[in-house]
C-alpha positions in Angstrom: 0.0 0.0 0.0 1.7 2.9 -1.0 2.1 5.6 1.9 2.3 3.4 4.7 5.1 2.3 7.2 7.7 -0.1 5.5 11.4 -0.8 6.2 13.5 2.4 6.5 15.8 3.7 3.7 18.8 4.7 5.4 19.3 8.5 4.5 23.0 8.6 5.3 23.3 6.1 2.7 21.4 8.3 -0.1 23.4 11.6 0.9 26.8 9.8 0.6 25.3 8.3 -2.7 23.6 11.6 -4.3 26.6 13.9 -3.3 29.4 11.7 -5.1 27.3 11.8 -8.1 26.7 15.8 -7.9 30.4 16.0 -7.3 31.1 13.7 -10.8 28.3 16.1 -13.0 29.6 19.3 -11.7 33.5 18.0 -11.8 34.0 19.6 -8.2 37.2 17.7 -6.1 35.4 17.9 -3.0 35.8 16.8 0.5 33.2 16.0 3.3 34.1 19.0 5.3 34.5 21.8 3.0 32.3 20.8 0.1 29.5 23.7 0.7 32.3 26.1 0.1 33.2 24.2 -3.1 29.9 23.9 -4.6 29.2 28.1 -3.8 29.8 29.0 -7.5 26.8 26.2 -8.4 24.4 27.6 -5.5 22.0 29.0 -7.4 21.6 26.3 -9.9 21.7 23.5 -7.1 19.1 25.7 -5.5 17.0 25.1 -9.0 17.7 21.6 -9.0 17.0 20.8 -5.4 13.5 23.0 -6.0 13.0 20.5 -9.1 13.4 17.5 -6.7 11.3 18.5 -3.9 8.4 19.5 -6.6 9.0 16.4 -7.9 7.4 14.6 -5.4 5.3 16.9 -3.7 2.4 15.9 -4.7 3.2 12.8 -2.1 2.5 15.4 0.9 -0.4 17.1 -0.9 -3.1 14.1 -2.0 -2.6 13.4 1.7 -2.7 16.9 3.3 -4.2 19.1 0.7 -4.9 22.2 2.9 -0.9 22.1 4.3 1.2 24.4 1.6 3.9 24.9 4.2 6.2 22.7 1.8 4.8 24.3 -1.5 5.8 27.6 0.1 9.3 26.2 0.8 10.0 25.3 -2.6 8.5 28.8 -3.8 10.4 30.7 -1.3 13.1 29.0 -3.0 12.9 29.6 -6.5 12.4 33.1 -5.4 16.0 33.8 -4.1 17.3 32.2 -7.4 15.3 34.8 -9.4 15.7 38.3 -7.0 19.2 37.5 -5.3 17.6 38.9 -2.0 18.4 37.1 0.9 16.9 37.0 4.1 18.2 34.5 6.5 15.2 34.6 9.2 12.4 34.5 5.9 14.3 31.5 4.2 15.1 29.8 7.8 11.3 30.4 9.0 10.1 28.5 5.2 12.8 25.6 5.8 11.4 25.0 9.6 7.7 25.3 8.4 8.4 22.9 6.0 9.9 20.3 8.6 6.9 21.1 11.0 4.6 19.8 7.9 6.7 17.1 7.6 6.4 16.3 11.5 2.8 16.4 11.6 2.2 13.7 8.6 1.7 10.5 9.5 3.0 8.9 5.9 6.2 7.8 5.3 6.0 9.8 1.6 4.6 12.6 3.0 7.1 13.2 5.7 10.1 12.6 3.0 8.1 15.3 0.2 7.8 17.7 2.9 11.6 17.2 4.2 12.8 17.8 0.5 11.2 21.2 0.5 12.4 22.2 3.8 15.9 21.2 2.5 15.4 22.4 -0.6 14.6 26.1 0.6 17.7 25.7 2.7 19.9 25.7 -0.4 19.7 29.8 -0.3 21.9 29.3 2.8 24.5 26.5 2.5 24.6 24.9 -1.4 24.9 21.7 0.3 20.8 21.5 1.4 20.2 20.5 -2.2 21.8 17.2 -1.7 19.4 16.7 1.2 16.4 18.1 -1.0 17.7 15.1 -3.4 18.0 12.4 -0.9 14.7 13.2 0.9 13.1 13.6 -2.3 14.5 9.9 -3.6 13.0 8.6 0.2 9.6 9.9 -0.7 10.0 8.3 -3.9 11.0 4.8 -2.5 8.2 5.1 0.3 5.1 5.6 -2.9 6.4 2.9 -4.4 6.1 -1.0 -4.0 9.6 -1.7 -5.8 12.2 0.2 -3.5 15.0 -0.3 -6.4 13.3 0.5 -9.4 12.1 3.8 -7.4 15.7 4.8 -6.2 17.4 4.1 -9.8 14.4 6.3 -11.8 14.0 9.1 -9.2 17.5 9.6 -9.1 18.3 9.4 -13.1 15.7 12.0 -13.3 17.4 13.7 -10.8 20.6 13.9 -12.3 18.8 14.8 -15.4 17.4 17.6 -14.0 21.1 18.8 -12.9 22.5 17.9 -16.4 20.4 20.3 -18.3 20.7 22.7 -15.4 24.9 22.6 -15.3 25.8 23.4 -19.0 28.3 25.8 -18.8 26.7 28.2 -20.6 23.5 28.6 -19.0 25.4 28.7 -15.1 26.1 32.2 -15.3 24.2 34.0 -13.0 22.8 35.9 -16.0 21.2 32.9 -17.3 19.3 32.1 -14.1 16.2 33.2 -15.0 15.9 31.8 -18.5 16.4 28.8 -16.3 13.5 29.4 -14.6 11.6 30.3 -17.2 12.4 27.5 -19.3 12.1 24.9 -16.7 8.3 26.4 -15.9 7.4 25.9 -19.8 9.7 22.7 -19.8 12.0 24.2 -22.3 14.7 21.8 -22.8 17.0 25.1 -23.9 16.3 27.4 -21.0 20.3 14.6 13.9 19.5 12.7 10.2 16.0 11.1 10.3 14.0 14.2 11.9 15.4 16.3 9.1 17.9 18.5 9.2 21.6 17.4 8.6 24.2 19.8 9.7 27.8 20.7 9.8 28.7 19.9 12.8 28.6 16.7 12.2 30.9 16.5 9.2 27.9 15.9 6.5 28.3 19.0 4.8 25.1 20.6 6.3 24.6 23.9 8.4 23.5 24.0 12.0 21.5 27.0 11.6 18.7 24.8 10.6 19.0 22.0 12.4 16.2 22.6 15.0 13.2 20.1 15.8 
């Protein structure tokens, strides 16, 4: 029954997993304590990219809580930065821990990955290295609607690292080229601790403390 309780996927497992294979598309020599200042140039493409994957499966979280757009909000909040450049640490922080409340109210194993992904995802305005989390979360949600755990993780994340391909020629990551992005990704122009949520920095995984709060 898709939704329900069923053996955990172990996130650590899809972060390590998702990050090597970010680190291979965007050719980034990377280590696991410094790799949120490496991937700074890409920020506002990951940013896109982790907004993709928490859309993606969104609609895990919203046929089960359709009156809850914390997450939506999130992934909005998001794709806002990428487009204005204005950041404002307590609005993209508040979106990130609204999303993660959502996503501690559900009751589905889906819903509480979908909403994760977007509180991740939004996070990516902070530290580049929330997109990785928006990714893994996003693949969980994936696994936990589906009935075939492999087949979910191997087509969630090649659509993933589609997503990232189109989003990481070189010459649409110039910042000048982030809104065609947007745009062409709206119109699908091809040519345009761990479980409760938050992974942080302080424990070597690449992710900031600042929003790391149940």
């Amino acid at each position: 029954m898709q939704g329900v309780r069923q053996e955990k996927i172990k996130l650590p497992v899809l972060v390590s997993e998702v990050r090597k294979s970010v680190v291979e598309l965007l050719k980034r020599p990377v280590s696991e304590l410094v790799d949120h200042q490496a991937f700074k140039t890409d920020q506002k493409i990951l940013a896109l990219w982790a907004a993709d994957c928490a859309e993606h499966v969104l609609p895990y979280f919203e046929e089960k809580h359709p009156k809850d757009d914390r997450p939506r909000k999130a992934i909005e909040a998001c794709r806002a930065w990428v487009v204005t450049g204005v950041f404002k640490m307590a609005d993209v922080r508040k979106a990130s821990l609204a999303a993660h409340a959502a996503a501690r109210e559900a009751k589905e194993d889906d819903a509480v990955a979908a909403a994760r992904a977007a509180g991740q995802a939004v996070a990516t305005a902070h530290v580049p290295t929330h997109s990785i989390g928006a990714a893994a979360y996003a693949i969980k949600a994936a696994t936990a609607h589906s009935n075939n755990v492999g087949n979910s993780i191997i087509k969630e994340r090649n659509w993933q690292l589609q997503r990232l391909k189109m989003y990481s020629i070189s010459e649409l990551t110039k910042t000048k080229n982030i809104n065609k992005l947007e745009h062409a990704k709206e119109h699908q122009c091809p040519s345009g601790g761990v479980e409760d949520g938050l992974l942080c920095s302080t424990n070597n995984s690449g992710f900031c403390a600042s929003f790391c709060k149940k």
